[in-house]
Backbone as XML, in Angstrom:
<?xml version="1.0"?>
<chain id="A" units="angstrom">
  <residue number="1" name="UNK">
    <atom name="N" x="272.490" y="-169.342" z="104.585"/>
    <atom name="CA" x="273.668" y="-169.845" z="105.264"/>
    <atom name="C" x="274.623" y="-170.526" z="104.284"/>
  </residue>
  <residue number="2" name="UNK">
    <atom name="N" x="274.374" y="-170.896" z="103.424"/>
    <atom name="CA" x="274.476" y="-172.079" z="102.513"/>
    <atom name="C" x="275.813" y="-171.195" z="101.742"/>
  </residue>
  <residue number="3" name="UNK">
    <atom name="N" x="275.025" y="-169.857" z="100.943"/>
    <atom name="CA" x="275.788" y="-169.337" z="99.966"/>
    <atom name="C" x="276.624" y="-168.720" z="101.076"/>
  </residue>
  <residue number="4" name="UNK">
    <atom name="N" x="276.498" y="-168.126" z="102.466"/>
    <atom name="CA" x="277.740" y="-167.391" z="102.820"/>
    <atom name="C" x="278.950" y="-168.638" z="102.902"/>
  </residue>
  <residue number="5" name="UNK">
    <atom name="N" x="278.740" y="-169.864" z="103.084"/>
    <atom name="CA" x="279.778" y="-170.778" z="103.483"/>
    <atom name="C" x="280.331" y="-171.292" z="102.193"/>
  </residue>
  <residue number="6" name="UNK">
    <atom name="N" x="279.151" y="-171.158" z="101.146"/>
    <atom name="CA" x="279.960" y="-171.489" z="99.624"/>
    <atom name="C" x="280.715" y="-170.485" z="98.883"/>
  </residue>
  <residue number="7" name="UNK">
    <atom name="N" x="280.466" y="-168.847" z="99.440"/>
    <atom name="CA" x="281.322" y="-167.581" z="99.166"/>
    <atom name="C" x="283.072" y="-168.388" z="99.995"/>
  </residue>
  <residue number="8" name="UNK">
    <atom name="N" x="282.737" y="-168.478" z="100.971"/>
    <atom name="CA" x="283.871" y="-168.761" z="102.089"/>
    <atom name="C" x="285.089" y="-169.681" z="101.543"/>
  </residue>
  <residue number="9" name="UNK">
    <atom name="N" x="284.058" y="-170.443" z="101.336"/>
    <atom name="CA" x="285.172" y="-172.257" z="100.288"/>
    <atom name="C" x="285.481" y="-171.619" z="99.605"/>
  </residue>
  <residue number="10" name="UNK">
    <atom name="N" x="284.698" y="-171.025" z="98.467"/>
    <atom name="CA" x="285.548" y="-170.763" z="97.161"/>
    <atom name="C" x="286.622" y="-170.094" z="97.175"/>
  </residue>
  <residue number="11" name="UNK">
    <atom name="N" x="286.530" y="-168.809" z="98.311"/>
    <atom name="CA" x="287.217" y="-168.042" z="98.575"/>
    <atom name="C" x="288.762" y="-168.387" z="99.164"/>
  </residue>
  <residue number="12" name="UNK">
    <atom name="N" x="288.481" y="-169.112" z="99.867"/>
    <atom name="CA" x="289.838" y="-169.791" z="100.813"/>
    <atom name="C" x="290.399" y="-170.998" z="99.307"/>
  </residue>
  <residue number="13" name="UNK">
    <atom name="N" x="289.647" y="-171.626" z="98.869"/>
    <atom name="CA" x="290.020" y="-172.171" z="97.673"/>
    <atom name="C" x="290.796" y="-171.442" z="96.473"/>
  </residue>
  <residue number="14" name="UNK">
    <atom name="N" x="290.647" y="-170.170" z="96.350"/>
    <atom name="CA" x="291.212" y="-169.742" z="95.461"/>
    <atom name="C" x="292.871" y="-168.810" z="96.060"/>
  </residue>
  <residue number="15" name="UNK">
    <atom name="N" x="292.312" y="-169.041" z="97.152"/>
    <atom name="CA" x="293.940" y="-168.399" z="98.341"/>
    <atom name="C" x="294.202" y="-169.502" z="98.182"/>
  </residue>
  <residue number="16" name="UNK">
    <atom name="N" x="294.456" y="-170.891" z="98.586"/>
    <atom name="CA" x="295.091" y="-171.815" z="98.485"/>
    <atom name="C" x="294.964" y="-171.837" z="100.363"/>
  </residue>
  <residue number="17" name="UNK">
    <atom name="N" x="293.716" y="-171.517" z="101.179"/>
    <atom name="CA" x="294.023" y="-171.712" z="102.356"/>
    <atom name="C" x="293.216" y="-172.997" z="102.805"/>
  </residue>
  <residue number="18" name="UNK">
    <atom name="N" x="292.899" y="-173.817" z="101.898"/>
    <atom name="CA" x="291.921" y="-175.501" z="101.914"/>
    <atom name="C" x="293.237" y="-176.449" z="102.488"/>
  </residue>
  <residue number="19" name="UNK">
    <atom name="N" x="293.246" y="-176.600" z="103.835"/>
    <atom name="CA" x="294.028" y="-177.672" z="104.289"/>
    <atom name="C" x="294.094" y="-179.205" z="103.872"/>
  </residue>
  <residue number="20" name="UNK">
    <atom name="N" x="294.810" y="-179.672" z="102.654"/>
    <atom name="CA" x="294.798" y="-180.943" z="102.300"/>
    <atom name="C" x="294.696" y="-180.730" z="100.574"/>
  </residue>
  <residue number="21" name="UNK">
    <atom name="N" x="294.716" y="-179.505" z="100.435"/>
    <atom name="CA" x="294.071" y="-179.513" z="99.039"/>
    <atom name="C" x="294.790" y="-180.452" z="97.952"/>
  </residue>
  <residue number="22" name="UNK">
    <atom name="N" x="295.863" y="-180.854" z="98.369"/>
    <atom name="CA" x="296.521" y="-181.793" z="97.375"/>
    <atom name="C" x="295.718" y="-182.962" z="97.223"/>
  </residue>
  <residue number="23" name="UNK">
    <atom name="N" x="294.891" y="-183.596" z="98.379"/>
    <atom name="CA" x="294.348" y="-184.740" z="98.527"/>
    <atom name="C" x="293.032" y="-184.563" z="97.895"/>
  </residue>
  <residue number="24" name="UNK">
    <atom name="N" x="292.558" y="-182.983" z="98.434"/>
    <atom name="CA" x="291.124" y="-183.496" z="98.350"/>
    <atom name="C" x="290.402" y="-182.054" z="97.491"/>
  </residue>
  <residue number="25" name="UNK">
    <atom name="N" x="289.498" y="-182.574" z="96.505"/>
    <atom name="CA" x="289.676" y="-181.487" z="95.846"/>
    <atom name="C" x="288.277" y="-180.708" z="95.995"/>
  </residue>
  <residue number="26" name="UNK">
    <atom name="N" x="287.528" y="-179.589" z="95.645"/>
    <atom name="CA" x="286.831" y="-178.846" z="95.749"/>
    <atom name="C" x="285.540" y="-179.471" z="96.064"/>
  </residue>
  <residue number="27" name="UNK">
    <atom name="N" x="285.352" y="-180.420" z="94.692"/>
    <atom name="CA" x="283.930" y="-181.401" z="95.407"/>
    <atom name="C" x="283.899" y="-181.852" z="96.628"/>
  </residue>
  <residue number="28" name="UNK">
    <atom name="N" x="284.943" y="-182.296" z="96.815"/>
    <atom name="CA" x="284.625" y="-183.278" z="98.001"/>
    <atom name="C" x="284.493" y="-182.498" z="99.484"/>
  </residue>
  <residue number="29" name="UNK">
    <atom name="N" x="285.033" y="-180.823" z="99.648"/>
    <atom name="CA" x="284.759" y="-179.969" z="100.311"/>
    <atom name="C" x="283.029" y="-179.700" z="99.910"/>
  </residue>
  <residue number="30" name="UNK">
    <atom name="N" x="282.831" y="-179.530" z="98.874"/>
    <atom name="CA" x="281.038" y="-179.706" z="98.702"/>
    <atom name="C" x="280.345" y="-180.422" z="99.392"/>
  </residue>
  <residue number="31" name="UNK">
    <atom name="N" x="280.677" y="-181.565" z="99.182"/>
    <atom name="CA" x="280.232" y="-182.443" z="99.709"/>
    <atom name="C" x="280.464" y="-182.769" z="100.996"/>
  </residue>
  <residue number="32" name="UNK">
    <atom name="N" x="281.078" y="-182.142" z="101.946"/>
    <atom name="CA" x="281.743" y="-182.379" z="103.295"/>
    <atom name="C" x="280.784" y="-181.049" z="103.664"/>
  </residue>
  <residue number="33" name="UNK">
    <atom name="N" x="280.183" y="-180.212" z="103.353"/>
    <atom name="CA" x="279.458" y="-178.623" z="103.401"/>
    <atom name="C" x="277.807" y="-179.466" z="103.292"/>
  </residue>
  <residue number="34" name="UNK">
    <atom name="N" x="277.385" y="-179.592" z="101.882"/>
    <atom name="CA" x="276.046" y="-180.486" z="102.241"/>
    <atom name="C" x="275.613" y="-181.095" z="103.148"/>
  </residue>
  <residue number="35" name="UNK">
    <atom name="N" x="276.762" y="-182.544" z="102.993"/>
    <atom name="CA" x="276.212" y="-183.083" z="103.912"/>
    <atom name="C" x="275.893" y="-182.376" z="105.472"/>
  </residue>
  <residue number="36" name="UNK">
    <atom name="N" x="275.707" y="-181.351" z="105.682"/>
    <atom name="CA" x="275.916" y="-181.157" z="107.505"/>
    <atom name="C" x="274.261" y="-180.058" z="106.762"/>
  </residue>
  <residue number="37" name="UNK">
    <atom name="N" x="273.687" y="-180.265" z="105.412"/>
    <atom name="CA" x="272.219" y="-179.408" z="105.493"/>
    <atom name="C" x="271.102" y="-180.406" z="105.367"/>
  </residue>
  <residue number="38" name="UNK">
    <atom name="N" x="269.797" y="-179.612" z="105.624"/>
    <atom name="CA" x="269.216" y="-180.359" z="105.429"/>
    <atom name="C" x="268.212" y="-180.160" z="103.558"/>
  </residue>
  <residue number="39" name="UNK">
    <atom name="N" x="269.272" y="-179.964" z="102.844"/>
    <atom name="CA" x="269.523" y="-179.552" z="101.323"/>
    <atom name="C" x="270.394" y="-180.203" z="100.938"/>
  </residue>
  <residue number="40" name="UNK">
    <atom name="N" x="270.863" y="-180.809" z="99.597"/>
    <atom name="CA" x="271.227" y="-181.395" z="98.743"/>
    <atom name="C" x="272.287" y="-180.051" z="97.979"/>
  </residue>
  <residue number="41" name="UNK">
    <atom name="N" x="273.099" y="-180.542" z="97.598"/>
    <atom name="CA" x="273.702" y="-179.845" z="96.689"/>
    <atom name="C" x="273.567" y="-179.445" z="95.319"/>
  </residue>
  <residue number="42" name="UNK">
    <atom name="N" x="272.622" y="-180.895" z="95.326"/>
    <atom name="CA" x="272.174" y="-180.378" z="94.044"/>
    <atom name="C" x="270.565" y="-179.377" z="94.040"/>
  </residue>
  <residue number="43" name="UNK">
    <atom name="N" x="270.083" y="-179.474" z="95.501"/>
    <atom name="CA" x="268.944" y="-178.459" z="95.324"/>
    <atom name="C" x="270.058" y="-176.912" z="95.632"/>
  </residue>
  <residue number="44" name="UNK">
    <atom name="N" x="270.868" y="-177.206" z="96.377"/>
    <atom name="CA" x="271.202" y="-175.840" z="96.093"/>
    <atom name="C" x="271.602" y="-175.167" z="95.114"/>
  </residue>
  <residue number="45" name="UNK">
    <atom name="N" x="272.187" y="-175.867" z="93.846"/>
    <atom name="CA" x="272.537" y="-175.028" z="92.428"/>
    <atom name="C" x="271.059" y="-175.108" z="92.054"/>
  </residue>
  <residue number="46" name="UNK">
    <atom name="N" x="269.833" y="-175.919" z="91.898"/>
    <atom name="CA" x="268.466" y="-175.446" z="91.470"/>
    <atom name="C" x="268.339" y="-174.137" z="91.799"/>
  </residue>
  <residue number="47" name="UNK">
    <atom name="N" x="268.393" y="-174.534" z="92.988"/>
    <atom name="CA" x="268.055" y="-172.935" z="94.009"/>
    <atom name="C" x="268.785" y="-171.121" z="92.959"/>
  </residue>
  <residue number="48" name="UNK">
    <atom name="N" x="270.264" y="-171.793" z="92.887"/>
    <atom name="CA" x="271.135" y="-170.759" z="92.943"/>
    <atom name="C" x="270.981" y="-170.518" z="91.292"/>
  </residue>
  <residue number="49" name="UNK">
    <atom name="N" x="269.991" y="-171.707" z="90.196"/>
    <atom name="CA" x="270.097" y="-171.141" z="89.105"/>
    <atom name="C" x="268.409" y="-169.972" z="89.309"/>
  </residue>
  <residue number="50" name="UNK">
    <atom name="N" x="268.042" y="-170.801" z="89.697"/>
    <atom name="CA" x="266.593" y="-169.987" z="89.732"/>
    <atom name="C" x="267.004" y="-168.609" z="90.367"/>
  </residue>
  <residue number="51" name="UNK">
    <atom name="N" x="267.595" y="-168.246" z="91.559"/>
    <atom name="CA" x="267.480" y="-166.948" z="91.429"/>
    <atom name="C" x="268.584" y="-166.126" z="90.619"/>
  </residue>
  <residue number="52" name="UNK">
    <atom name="N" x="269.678" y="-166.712" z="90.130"/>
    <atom name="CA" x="270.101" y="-166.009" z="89.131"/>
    <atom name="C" x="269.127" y="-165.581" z="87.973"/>
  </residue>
  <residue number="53" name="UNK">
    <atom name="N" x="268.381" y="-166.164" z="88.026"/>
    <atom name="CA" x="267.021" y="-165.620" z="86.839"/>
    <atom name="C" x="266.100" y="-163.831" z="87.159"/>
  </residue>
  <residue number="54" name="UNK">
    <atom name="N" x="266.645" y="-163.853" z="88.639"/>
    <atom name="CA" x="265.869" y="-162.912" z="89.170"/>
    <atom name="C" x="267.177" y="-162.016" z="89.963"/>
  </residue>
  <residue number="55" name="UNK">
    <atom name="N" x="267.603" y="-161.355" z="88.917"/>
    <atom name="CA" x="268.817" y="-159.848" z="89.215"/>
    <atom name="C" x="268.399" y="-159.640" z="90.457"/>
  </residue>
  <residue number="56" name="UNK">
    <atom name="N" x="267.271" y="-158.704" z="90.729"/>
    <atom name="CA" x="267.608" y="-157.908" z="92.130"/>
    <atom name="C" x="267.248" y="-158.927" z="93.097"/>
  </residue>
  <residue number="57" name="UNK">
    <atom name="N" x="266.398" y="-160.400" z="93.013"/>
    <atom name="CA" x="266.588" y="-160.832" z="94.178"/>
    <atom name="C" x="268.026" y="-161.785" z="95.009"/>
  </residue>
  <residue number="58" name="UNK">
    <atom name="N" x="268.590" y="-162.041" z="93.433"/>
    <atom name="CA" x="269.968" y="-162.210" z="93.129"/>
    <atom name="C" x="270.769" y="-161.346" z="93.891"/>
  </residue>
  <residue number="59" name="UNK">
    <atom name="N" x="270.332" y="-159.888" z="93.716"/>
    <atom name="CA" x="271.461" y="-158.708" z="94.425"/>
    <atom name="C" x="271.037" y="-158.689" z="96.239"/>
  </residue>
  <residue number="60" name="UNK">
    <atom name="N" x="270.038" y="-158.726" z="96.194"/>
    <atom name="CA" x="269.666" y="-158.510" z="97.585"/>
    <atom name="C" x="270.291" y="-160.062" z="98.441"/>
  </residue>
  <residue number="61" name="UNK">
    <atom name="N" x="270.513" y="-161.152" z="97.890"/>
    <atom name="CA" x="271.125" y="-162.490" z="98.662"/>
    <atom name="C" x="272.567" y="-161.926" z="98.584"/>
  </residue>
  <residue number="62" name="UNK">
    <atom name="N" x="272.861" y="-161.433" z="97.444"/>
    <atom name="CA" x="274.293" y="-161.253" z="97.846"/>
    <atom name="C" x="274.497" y="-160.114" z="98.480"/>
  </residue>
  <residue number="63" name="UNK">
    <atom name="N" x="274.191" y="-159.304" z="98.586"/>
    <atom name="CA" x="274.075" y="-158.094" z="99.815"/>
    <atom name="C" x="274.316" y="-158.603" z="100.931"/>
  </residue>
  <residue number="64" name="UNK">
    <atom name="N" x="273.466" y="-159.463" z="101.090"/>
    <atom name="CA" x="273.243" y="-159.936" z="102.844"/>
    <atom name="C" x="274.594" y="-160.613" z="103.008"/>
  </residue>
  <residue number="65" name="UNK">
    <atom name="N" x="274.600" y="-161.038" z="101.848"/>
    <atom name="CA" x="276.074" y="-163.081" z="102.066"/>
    <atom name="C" x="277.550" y="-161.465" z="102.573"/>
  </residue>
  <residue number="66" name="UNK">
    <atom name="N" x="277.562" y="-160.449" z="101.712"/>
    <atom name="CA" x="278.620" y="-159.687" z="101.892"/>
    <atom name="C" x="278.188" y="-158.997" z="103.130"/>
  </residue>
  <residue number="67" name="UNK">
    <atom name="N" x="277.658" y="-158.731" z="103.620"/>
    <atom name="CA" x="277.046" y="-158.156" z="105.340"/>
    <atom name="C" x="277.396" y="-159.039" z="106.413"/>
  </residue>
  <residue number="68" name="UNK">
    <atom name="N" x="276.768" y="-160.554" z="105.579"/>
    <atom name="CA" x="277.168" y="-161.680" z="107.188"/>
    <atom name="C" x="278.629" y="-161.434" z="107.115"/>
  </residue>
  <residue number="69" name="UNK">
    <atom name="N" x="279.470" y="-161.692" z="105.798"/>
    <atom name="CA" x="280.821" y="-161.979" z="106.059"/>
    <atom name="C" x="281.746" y="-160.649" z="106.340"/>
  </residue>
  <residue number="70" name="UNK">
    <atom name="N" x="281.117" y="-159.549" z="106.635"/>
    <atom name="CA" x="281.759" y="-158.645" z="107.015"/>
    <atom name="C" x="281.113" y="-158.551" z="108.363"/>
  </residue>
  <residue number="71" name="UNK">
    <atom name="N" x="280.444" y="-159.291" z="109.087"/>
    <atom name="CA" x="280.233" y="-159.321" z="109.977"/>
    <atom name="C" x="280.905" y="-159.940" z="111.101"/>
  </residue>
  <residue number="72" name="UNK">
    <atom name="N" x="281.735" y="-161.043" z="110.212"/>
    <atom name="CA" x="282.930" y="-162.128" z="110.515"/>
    <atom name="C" x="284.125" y="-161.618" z="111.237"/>
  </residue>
  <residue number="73" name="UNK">
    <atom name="N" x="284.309" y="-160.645" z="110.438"/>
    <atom name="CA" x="285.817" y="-159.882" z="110.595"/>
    <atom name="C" x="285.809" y="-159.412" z="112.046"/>
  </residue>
</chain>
């Protein structure tokens, strides 16, 4: 759930569609996303370095993250 909503931020972040973005900047959208898991942000980059270590299980999370969010549409 985590990475489809951190695909999402970054994404709308790099459109410029982050309402306030003058005020408030990318962290603090992090941190407004964490807080509502029951994960840390910082276990989630653990998380997200460890399976970058591991290509196809790497490919298969992002498979799915591009499936949920085309599921969106």
């Amino acid at each position: 759930d985590a990475l489809v909503e951190v695909h999402l931020l970054e994404s709308a972040s790099k459109l410029n569609l982050l309402v306030g973005m003058d005020s408030l900047n990318l962290k603090d959208y992090y941190h407004a996303l964490f807080a509502t898991k029951s994960y840390s942000l910082a276990e989630f980059r653990e998380s997200f370095t460890f399976y970058s270590q591991e290509p196809k299980t790497m490919e298969a999370l992002l498979d799915s993250v591009l499936t949920r969010i085309q599921m969106m549409e």
